[in-house]
VEXDREN-2710 file (C-alpha; in Angstrom, 1 decimal):
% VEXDREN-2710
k/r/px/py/pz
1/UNK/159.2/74.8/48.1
2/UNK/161.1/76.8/50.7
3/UNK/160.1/77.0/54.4
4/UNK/157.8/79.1/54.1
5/UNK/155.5/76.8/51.9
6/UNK/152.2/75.1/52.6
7/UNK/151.1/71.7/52.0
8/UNK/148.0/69.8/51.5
9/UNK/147.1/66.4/52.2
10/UNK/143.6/66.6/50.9
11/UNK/140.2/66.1/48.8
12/UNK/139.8/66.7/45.2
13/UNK/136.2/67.0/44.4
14/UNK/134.3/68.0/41.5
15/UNK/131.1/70.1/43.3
16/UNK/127.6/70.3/41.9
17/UNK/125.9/73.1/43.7
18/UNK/122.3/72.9/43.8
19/UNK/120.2/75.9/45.1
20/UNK/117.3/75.4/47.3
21/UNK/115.0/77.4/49.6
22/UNK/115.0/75.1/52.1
23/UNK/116.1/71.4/52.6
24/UNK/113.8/68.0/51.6
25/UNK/112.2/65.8/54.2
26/UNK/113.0/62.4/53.9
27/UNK/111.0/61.0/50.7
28/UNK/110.5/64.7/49.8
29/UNK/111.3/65.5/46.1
30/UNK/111.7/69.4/45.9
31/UNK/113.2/71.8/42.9
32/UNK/116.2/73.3/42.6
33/UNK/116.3/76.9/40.7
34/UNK/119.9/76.6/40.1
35/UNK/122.8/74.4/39.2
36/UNK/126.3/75.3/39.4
37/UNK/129.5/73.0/38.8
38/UNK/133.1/74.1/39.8
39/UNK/136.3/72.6/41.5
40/UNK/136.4/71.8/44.7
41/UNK/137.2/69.6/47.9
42/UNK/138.4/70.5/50.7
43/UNK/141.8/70.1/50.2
44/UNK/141.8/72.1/46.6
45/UNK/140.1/75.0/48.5
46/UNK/142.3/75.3/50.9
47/UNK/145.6/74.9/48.6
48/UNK/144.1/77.6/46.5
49/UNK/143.1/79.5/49.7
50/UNK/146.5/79.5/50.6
51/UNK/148.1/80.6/47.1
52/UNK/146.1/83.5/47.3
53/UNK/147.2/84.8/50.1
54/UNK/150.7/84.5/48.6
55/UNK/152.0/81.2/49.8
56/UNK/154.1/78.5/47.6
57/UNK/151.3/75.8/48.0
58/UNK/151.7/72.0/46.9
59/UNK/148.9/69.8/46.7
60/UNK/149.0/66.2/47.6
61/UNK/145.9/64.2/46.5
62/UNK/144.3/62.1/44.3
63/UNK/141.7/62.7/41.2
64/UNK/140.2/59.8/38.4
65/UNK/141.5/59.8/34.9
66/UNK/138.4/61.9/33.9
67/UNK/137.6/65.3/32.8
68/UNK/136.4/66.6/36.3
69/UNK/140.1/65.0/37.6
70/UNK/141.8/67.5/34.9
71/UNK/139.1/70.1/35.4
72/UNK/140.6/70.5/38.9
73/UNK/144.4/69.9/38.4
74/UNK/144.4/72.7/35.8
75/UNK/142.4/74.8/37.6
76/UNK/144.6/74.3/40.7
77/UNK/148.1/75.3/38.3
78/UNK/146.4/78.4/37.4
79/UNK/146.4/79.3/40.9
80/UNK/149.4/78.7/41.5
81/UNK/149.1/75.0/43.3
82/UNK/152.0/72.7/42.6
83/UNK/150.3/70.2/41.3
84/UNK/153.0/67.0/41.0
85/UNK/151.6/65.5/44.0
86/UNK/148.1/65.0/42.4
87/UNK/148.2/61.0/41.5
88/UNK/146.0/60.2/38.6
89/UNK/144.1/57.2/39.8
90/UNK/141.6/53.9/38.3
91/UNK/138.6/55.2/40.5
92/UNK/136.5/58.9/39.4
93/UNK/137.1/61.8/41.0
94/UNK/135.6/62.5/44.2
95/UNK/132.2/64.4/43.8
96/UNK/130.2/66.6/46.5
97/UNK/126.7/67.1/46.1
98/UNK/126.0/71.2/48.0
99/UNK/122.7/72.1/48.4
100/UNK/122.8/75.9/49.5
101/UNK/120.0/77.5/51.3
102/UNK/121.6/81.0/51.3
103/UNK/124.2/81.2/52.9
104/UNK/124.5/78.1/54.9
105/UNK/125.2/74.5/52.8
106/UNK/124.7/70.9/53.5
107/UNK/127.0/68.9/51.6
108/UNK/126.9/65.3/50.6
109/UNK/130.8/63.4/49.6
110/UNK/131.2/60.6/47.0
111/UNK/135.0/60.2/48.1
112/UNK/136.1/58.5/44.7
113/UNK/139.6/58.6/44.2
114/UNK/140.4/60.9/47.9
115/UNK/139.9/57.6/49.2
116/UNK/143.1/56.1/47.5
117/UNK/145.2/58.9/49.4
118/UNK/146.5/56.5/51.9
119/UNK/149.8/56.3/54.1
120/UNK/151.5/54.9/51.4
121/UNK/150.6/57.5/49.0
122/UNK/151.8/60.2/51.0
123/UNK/154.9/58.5/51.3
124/UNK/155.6/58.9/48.0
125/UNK/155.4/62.7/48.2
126/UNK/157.6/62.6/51.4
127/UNK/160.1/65.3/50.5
128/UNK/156.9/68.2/49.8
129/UNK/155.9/67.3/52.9
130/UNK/159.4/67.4/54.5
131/UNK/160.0/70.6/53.0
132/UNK/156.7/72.7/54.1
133/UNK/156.7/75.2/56.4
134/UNK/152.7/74.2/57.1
135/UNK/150.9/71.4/56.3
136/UNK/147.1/71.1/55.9
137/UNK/144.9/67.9/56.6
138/UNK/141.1/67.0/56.6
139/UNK/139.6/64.0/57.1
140/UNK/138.1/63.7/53.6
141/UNK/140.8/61.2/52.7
142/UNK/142.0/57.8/55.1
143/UNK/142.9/58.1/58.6
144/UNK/146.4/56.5/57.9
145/UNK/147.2/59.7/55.3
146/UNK/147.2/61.3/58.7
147/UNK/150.0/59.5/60.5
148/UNK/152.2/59.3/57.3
149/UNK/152.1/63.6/57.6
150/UNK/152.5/63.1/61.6
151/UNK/155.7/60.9/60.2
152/UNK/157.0/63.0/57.8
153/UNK/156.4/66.7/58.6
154/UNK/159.0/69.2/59.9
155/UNK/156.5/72.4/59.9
156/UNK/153.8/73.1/61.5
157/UNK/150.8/70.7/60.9
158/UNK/147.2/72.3/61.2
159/UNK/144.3/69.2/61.5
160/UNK/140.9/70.5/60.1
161/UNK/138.6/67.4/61.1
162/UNK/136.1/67.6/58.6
163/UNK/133.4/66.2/57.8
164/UNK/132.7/65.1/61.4
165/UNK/134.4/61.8/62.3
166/UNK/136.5/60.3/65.0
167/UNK/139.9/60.3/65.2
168/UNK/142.2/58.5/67.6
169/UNK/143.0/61.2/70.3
170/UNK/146.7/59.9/69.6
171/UNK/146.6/60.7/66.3
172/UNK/144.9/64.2/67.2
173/UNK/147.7/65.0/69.7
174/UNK/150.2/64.3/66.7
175/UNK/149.1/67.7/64.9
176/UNK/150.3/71.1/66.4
177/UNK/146.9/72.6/65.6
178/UNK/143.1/71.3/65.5
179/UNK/140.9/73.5/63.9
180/UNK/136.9/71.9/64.0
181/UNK/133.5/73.5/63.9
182/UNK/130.8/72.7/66.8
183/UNK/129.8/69.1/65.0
184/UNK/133.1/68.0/64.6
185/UNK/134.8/68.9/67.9
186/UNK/131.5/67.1/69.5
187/UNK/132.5/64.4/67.2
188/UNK/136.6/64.1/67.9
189/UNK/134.9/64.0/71.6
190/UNK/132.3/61.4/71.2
191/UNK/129.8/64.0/72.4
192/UNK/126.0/62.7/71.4
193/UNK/125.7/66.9/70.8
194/UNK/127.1/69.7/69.7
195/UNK/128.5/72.4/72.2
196/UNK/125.9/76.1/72.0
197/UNK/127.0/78.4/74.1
198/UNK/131.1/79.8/74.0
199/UNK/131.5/78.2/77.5
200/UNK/130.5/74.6/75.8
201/UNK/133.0/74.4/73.4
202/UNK/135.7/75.4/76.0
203/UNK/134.7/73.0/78.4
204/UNK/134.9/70.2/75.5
205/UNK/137.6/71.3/73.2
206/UNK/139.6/71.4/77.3
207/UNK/138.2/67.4/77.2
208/UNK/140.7/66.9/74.2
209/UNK/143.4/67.0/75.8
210/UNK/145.2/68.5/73.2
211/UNK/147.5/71.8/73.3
212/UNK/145.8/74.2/70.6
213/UNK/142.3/73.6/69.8
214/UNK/140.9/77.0/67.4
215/UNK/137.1/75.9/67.1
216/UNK/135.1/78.0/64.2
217/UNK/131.4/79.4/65.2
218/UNK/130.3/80.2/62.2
219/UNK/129.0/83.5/63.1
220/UNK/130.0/84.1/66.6
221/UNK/134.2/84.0/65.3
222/UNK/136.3/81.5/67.0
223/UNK/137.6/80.1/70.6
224/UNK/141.2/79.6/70.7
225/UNK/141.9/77.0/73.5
226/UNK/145.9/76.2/74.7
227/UNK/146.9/74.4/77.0
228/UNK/149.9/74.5/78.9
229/UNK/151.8/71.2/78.9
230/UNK/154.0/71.7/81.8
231/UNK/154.5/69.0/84.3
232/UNK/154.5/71.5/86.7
233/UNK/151.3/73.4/85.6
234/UNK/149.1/72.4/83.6
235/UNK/146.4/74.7/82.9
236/UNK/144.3/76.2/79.8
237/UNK/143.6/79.7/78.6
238/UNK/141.1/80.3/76.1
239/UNK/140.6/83.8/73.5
240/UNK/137.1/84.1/72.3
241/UNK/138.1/86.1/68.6
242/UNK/134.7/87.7/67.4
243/UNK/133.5/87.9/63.9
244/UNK/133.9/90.2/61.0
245/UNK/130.4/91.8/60.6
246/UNK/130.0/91.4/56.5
247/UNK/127.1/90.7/54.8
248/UNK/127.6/87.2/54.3
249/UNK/125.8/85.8/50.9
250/UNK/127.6/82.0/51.1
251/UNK/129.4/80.3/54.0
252/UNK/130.6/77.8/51.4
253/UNK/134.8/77.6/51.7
254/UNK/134.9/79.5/54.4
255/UNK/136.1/76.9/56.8
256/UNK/138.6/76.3/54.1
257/UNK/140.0/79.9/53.8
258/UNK/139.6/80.0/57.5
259/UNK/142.2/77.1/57.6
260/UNK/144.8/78.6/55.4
261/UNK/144.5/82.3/56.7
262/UNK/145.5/80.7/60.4
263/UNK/148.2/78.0/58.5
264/UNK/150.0/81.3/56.8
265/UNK/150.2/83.8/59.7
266/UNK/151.6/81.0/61.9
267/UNK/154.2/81.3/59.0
268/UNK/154.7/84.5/59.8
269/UNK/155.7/83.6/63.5
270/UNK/152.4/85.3/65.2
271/UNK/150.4/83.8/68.1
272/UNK/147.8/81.5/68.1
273/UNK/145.0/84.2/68.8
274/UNK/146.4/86.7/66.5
275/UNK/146.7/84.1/63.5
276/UNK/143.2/83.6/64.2
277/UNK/142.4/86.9/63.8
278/UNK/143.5/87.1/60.6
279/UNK/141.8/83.5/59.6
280/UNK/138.8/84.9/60.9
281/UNK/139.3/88.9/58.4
282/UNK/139.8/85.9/55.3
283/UNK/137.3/83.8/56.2
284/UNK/134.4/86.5/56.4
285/UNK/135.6/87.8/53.0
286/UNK/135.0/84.3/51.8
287/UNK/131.3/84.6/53.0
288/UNK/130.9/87.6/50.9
289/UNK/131.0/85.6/47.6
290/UNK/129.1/82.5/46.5
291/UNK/130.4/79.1/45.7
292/UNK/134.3/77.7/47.4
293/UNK/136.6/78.0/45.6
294/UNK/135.4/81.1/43.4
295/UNK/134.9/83.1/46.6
296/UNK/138.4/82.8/48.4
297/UNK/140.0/86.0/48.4
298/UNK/143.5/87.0/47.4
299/UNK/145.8/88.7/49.8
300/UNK/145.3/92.3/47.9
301/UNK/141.1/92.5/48.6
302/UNK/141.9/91.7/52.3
303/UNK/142.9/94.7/55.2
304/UNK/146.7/94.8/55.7
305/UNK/147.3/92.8/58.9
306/UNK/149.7/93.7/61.0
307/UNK/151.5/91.0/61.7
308/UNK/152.7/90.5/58.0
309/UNK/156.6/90.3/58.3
310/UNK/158.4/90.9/54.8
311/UNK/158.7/87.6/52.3
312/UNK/161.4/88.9/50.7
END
């Protein structure tokens, strides 16, 4: 991988979508009209993510010695994923139960084997993560995965804190880049709630502490939040980047896409704001598909950005 290159430090699941018109109370039995399995994880979508927008991707991670763990590894070669950092494990592969209500998703993990994807294990692929230019994490594997890629990396590294959970603000400030939704930036600042309106999330992404917060809205696009660092003067400056009006038919993967479109036009030397710009174009085209990893686009379907510099 040259300099250029993403990696992932990440999930490996194997998703059972189930469709339903609306969620179950608790102790409610309901019926599902449809049932879908694929690949998926949040670390396979957003290695595949990335390889379709034309980046040398290598995936670090962890499946069972089953067939949903080769299910996913051969899927992820046949988009292009480097796939020697995927350890074969004694544990199953991870599992995620989606129920979709068209288009939003509540998802439930069985970690499985992502939860053998310790500090030690990423260790052991120290020179892919050495050699990236970018390097994705989520917090569906251990927290000490995270400080072995704080350790090791030379690129940029891009923090997605998902599914909601703590994390030491030490260990936060370690990334370059933290990239949570409403319910995880409340939980990263031990908020009892999530942030509503635009002037919310600033006010707690600011409470981080942290230099580049890009917070996902779903609907209402991003808020890019930077700090400035200087003893001098310290201040903050904040870019609310509006949606991509699309008809959108499943928001599954589209935090994921949203990840690796920011993670590959920081490659490209842009701004903060304007790489999420272009996370934000790849993301909505993700919403325009169903299921994750099916949906992510390839570089060709999306609008020629113009901050693309030449690979060659």
């Amino acid at each position: 991988m040259d300099h250029r290159g993403i990696a992932v430090v990440g999930s490996l699941n194997h998703d059972v979508r189930l469709s339903v018109h609306r969620l179950p109370h608790s102790g409610e039995t309901i019926t599902s009209d449809a049932l879908h399995r694929s690949p998926g994880g949040k670390g396979a979508n957003q290695a595949a993510a990335s390889a379709r927008l034309g980046r040398a991707v290598a995936m670090i991670g962890a499946v069972g010695d089953d067939d949903a763990g080769r299910d996913i590894t051969h899927r992820l070669a046949r988009e292009g994923v480097g796939t020697t950092g995927i350890d074969v494990v004694d544990d199953s592969t991870g599992m995620a139960v989606v129920l979709w209500e068209r288009p939003e998703s509540t998802i439930i993990i069985a970690p499985g084997a992502n939860a053998w994807v310790t500090g030690d294990r990423v260790q052991a692929h120290a020179e892919e993560i050495r050699q990236a230019g970018a390097v994705l994490c989520q917090l569906e594997t251990p927290l000490s995965a995270l400080g072995a890629v704080a350790d090791l990396a030379a690129g940029i590294t891009l923090l997605n804190p998902a599914p909601s959970a703590g994390v030491p603000l030490d260990l936060l400030r370690r990334f370059d880049v933290v990239v949570p939704n409403r319910f995880e930036l409340a939980a990263l600042a031990g908020a009892r709630e999530a942030p509503r309106s635009v002037a919310e999330v600033r006010a707690m992404a600011e409470s981080l502490g942290h230099p580049a917060v890009v917070v996902t809205l779903g609907a209402d696009g991003c808020l890019v939040v930077q700090r400035n660092q200087s003893a001098a003067h310290k201040s903050s400056a904040a870019v609310h980047v509006r949606s991509v009006d699309v008809r959108a038919v499943d928001t599954t993967g589209a935090g994921d896409s949203f990840c690796a479109g920011l993670a590959d036009a920081l490659l490209d030397g842009v701004d903060l704001a304007d790489a999420a710009r272009w996370a934000t174009q790849v993301a909505a085209a993700t919403t325009t598909r169903d299921g994750a990893l099916d949906s992510l686009p390839a570089r060709a379907e999306l609008p020629s950005p113009t901050h693309i510099r030449s690979r060659t």
